[in-house]
mmCIF file as gemmi writes it, N, C-alpha and C atoms, coordinates in Angstrom:
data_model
loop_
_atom_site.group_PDB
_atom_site.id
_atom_site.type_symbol
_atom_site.label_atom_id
_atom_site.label_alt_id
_atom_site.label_comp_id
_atom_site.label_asym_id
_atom_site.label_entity_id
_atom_site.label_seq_id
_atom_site.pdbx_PDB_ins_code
_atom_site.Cartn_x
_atom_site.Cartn_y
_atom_site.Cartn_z
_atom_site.occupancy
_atom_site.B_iso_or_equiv
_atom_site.pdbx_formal_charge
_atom_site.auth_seq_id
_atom_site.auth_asym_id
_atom_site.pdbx_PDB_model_num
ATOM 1 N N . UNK Axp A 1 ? 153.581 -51.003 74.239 1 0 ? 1 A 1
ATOM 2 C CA . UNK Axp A 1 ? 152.574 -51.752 73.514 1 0 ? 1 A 1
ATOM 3 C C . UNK Axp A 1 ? 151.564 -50.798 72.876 1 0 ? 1 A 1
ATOM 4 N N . UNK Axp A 2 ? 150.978 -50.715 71.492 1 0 ? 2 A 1
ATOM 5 C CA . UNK Axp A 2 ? 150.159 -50.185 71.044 1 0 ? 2 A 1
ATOM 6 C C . UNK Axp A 2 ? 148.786 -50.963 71.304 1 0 ? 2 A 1
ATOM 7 N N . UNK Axp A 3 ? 147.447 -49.913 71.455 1 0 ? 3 A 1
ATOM 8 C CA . UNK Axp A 3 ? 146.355 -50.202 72.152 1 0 ? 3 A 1
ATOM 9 C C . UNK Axp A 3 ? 145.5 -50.399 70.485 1 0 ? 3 A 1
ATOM 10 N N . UNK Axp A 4 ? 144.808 -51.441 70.639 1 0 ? 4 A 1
ATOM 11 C CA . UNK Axp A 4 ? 143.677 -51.963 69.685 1 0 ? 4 A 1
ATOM 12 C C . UNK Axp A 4 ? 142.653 -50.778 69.677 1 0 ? 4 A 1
ATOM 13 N N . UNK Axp A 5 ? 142.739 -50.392 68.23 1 0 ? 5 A 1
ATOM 14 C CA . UNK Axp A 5 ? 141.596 -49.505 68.445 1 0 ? 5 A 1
ATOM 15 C C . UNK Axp A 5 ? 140.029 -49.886 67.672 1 0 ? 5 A 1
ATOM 16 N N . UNK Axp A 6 ? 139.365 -49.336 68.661 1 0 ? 6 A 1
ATOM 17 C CA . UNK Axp A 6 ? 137.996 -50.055 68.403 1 0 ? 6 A 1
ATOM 18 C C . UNK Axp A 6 ? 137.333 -49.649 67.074 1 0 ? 6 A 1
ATOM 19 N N . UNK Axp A 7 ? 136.523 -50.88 66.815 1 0 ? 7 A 1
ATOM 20 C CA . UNK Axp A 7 ? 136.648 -51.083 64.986 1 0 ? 7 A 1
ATOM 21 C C . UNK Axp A 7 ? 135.771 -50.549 64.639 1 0 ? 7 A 1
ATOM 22 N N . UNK Axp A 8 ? 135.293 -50.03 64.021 1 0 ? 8 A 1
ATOM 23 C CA . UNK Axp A 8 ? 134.104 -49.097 63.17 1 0 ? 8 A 1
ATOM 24 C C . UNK Axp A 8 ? 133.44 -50.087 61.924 1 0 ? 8 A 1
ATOM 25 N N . UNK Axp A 9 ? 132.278 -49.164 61.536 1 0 ? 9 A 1
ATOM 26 C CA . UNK Axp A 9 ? 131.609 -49.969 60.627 1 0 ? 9 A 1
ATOM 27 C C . UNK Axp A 9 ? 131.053 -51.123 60.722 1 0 ? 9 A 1
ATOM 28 N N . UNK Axp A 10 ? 130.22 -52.113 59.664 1 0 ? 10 A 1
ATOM 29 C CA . UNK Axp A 10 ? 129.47 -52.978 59.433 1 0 ? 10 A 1
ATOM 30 C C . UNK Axp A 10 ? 130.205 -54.245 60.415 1 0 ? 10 A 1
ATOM 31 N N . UNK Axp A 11 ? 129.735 -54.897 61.156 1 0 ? 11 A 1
ATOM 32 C CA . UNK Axp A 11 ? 130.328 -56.46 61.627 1 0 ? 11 A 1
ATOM 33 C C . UNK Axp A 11 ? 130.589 -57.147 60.114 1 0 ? 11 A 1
ATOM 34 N N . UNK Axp A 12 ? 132.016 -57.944 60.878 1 0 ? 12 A 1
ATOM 35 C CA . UNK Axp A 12 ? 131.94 -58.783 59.458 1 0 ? 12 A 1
ATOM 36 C C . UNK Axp A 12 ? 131.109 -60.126 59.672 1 0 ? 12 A 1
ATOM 37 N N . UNK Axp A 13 ? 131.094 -60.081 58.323 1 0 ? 13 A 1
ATOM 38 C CA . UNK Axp A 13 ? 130.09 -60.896 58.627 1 0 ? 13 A 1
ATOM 39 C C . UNK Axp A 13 ? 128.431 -60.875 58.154 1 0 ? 13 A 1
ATOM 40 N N . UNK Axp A 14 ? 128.429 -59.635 58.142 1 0 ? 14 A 1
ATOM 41 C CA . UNK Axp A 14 ? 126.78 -59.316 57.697 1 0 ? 14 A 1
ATOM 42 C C . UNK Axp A 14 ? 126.228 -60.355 56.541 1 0 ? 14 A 1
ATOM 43 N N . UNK Axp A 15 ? 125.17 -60.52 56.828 1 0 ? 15 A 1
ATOM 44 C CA . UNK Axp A 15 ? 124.648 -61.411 55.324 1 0 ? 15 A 1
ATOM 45 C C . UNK Axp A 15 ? 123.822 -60.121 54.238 1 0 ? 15 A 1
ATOM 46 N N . UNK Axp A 16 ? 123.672 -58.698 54.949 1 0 ? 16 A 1
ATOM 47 C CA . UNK Axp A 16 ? 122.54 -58.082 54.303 1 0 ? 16 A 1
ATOM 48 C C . UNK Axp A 16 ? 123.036 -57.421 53.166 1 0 ? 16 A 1
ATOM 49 N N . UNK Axp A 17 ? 124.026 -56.975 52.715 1 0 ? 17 A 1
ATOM 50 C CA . UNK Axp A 17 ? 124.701 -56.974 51.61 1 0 ? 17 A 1
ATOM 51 C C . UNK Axp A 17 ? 124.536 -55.766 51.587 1 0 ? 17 A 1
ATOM 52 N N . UNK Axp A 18 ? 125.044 -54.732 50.239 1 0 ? 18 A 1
ATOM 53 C CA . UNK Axp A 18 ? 124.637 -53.8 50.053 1 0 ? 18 A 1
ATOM 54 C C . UNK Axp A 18 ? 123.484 -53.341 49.238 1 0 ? 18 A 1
ATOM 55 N N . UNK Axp A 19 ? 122.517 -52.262 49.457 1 0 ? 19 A 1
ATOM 56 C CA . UNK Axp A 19 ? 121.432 -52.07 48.851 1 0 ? 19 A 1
ATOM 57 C C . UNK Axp A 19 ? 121.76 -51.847 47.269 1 0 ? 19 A 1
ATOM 58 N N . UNK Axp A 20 ? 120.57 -51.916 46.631 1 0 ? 20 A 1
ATOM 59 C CA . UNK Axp A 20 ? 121.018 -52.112 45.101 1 0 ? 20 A 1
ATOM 60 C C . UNK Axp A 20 ? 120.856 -50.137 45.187 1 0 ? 20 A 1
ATOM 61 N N . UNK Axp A 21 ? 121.591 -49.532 43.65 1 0 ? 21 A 1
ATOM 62 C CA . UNK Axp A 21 ? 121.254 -48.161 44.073 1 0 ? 21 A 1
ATOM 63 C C . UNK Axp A 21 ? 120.226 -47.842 42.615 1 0 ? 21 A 1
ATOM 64 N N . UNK Axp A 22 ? 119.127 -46.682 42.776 1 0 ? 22 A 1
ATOM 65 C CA . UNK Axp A 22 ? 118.004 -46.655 41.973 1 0 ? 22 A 1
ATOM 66 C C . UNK Axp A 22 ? 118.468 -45.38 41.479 1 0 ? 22 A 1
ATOM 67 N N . UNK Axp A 23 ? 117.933 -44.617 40.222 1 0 ? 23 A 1
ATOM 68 C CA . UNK Axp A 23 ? 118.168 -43.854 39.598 1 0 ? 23 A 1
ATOM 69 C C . UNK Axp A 23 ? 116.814 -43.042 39.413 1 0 ? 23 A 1
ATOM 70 N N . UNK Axp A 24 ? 116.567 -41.719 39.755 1 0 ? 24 A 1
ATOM 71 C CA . UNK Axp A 24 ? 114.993 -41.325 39.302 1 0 ? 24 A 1
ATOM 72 C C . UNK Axp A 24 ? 115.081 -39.808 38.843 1 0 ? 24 A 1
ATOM 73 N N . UNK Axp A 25 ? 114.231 -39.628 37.765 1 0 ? 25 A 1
ATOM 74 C CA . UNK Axp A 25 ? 114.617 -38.228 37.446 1 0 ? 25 A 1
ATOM 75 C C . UNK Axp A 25 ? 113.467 -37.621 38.583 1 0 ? 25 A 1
ATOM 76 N N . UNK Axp A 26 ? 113.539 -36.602 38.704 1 0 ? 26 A 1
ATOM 77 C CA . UNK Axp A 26 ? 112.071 -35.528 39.653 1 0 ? 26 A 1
ATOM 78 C C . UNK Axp A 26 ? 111.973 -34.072 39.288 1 0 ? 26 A 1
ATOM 79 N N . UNK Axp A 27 ? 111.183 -33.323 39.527 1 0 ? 27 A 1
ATOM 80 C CA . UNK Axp A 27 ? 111.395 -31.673 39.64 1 0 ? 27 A 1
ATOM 81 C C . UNK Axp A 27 ? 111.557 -31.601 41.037 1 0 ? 27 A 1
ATOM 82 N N . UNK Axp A 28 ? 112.22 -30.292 41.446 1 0 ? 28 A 1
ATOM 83 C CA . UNK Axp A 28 ? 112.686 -30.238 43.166 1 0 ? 28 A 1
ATOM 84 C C . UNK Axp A 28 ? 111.388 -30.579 43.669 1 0 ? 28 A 1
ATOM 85 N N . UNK Axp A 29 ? 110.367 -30.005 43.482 1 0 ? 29 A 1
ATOM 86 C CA . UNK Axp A 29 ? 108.787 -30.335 44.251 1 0 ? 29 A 1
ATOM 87 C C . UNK Axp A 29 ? 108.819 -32.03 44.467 1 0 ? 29 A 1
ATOM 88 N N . UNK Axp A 30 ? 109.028 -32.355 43.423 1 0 ? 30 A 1
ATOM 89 C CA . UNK Axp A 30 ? 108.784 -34.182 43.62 1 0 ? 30 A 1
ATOM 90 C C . UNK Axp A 30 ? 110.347 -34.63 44.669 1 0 ? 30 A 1
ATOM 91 N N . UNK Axp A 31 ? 111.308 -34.361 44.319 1 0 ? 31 A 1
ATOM 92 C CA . UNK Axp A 31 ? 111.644 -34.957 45.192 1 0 ? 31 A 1
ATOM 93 C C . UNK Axp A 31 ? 112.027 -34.484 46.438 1 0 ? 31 A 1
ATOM 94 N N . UNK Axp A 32 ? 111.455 -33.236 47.004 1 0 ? 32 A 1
ATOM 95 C CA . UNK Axp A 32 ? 111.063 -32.827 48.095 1 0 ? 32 A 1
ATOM 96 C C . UNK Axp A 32 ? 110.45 -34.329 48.567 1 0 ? 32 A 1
ATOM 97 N N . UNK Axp A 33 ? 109.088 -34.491 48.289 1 0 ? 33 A 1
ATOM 98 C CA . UNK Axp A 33 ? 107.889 -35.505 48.899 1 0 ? 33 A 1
ATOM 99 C C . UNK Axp A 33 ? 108.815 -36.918 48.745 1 0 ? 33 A 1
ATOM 100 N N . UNK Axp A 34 ? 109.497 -37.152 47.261 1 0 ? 34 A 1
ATOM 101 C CA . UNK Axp A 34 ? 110.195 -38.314 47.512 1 0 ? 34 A 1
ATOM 102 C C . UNK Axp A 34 ? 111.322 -38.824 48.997 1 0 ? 34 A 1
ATOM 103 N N . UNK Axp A 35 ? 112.094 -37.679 49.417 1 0 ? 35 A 1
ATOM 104 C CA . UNK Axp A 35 ? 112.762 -37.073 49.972 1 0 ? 35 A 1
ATOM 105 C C . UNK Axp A 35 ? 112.409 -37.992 51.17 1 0 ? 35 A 1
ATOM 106 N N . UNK Axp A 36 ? 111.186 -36.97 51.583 1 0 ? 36 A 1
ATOM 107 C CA . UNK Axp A 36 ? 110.119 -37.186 52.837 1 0 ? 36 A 1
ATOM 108 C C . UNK Axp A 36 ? 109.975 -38.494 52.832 1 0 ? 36 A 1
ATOM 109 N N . UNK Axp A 37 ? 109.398 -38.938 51.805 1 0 ? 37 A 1
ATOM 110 C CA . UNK Axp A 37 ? 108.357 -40.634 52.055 1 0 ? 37 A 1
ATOM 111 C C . UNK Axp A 37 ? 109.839 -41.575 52.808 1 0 ? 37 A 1
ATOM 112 N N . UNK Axp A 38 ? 111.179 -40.984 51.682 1 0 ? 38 A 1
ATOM 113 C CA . UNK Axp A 38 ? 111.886 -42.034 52.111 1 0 ? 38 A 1
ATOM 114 C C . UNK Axp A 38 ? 112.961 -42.074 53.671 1 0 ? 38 A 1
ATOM 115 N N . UNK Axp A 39 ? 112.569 -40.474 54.036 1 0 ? 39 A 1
ATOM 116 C CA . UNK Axp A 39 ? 113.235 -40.537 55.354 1 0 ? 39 A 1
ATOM 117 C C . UNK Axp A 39 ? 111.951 -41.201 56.359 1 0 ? 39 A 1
ATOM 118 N N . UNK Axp A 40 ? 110.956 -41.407 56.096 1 0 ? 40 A 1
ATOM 119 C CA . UNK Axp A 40 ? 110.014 -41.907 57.098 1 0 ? 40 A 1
ATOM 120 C C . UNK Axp A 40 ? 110.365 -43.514 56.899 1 0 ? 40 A 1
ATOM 121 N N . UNK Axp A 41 ? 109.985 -43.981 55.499 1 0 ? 41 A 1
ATOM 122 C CA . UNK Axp A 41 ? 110.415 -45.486 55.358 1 0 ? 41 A 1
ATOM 123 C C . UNK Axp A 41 ? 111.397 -45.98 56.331 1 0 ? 41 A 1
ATOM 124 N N . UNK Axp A 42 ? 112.953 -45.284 56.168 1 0 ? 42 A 1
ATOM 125 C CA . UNK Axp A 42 ? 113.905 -46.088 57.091 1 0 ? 42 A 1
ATOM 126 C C . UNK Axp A 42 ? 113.728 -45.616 58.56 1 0 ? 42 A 1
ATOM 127 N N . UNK Axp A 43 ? 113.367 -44.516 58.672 1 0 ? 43 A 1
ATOM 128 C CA . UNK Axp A 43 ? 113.491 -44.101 60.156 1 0 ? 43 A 1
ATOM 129 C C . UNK Axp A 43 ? 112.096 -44.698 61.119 1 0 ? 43 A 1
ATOM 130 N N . UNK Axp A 44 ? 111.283 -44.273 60.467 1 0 ? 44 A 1
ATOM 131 C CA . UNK Axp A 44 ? 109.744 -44.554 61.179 1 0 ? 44 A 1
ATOM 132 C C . UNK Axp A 44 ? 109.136 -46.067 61.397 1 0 ? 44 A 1
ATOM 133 N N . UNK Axp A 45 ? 108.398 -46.013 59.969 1 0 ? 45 A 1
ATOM 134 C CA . UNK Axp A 45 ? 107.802 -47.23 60.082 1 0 ? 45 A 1
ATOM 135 C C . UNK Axp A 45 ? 107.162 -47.369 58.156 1 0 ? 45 A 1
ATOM 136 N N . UNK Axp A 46 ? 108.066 -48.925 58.287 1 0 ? 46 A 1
ATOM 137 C CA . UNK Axp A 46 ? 107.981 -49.469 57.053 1 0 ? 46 A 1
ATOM 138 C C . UNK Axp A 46 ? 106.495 -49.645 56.84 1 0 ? 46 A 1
ATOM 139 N N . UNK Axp A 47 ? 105.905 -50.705 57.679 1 0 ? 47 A 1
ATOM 140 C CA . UNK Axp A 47 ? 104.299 -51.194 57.211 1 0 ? 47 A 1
ATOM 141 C C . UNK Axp A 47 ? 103.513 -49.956 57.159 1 0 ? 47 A 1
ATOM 142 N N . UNK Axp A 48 ? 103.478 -48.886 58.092 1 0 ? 48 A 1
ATOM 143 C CA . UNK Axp A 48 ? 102.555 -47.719 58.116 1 0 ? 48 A 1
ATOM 144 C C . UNK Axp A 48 ? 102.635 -47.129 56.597 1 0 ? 48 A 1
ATOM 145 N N . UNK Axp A 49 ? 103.841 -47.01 55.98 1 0 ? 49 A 1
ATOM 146 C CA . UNK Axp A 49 ? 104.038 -46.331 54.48 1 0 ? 49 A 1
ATOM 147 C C . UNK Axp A 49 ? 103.545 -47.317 53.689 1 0 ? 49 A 1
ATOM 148 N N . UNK Axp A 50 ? 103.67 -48.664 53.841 1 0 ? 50 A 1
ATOM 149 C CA . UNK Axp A 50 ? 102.911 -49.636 52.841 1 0 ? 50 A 1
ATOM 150 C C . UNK Axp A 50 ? 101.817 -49.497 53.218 1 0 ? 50 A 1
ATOM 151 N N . UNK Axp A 51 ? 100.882 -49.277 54.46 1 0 ? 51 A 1
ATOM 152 C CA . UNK Axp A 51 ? 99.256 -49.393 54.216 1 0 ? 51 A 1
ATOM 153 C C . UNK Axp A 51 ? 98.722 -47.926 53.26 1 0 ? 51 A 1
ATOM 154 N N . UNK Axp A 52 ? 99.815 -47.214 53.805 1 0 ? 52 A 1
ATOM 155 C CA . UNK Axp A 52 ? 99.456 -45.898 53.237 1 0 ? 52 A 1
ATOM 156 C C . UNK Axp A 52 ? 99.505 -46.014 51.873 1 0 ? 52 A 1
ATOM 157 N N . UNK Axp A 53 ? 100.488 -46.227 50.877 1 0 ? 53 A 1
ATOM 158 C CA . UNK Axp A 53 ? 100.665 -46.361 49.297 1 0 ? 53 A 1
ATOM 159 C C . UNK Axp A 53 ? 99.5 -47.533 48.79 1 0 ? 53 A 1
ATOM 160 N N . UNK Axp A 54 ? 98.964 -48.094 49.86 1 0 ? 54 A 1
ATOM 161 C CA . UNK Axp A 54 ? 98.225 -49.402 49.118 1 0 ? 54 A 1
ATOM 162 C C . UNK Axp A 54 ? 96.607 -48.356 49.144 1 0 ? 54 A 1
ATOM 163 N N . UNK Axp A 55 ? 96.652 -47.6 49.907 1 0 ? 55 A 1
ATOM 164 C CA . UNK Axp A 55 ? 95.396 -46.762 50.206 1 0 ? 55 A 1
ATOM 165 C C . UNK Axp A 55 ? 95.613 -45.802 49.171 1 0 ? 55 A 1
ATOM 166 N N . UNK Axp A 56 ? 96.428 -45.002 48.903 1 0 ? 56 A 1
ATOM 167 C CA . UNK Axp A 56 ? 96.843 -44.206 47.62 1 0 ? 56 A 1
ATOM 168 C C . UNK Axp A 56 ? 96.145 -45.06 46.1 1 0 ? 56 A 1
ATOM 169 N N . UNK Axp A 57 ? 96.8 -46.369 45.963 1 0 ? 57 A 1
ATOM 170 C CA . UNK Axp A 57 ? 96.78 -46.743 45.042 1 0 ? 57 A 1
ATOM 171 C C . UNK Axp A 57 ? 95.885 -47.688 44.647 1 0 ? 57 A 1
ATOM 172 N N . UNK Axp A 58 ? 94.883 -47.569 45.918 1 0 ? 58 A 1
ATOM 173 C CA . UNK Axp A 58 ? 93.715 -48.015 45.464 1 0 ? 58 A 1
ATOM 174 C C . UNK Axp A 58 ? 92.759 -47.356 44.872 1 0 ? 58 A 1
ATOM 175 N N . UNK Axp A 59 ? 93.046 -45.369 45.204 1 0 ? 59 A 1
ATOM 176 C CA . UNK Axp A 59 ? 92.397 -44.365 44.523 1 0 ? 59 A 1
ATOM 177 C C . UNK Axp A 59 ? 92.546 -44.362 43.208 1 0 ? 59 A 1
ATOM 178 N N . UNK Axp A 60 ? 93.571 -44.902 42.876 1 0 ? 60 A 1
ATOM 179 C CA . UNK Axp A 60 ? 94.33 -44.965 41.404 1 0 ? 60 A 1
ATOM 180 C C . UNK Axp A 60 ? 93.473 -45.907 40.53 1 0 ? 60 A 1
ATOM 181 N N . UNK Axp A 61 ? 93.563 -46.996 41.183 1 0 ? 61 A 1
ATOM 182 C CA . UNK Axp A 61 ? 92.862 -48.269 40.512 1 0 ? 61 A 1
ATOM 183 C C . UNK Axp A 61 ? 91.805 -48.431 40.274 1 0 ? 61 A 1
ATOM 184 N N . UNK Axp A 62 ? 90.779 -47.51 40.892 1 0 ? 62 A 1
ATOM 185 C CA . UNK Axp A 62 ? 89.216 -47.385 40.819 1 0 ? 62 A 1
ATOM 186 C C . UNK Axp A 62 ? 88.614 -47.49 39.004 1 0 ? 62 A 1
C-alpha cells in the first residue's frame, strides 16, 4: 500500500484569495526603508505602522 503524503500549502478552501501585486519604481535607499516598513507590516504589527504613517502624515498636512 502506498502512504498518503501530507499535503502542503494553502487549505482548500481559503476565502482570502490572492493579494493583488503593486508595481513601484525606488532608488536602492528608498526601497531599503520600503523594504523595512513592509517586513514589519506583515511580521510585527499592522495598527502600530498605521498610527505611525497617520503621525508622519499629519506632519505633511500641516
Amino acid at each position: 500500500m502506498t502512504e498518503e503524503k501530507p499535503k502542503r500549502g494553502r487549505p482548500v478552501g481559503t476565502t482570502r484569495g490572492q493579494r493583488p501585486q503593486h508595481q513601484l519604481r525606488a532608488n536602492p535607499d528608498e526601497w531599503e526603508l520600503i523594504q523595512r516598513f513592509a517586513r514589519l507590516v506583515k511580521h510585527v504589527s499592522k495598527e502600530e505602522c498605521e498610527k505611525a504613517l497617520e503621525k508622519l502624515e499629519a506632519k505633511v498636512n500641516k
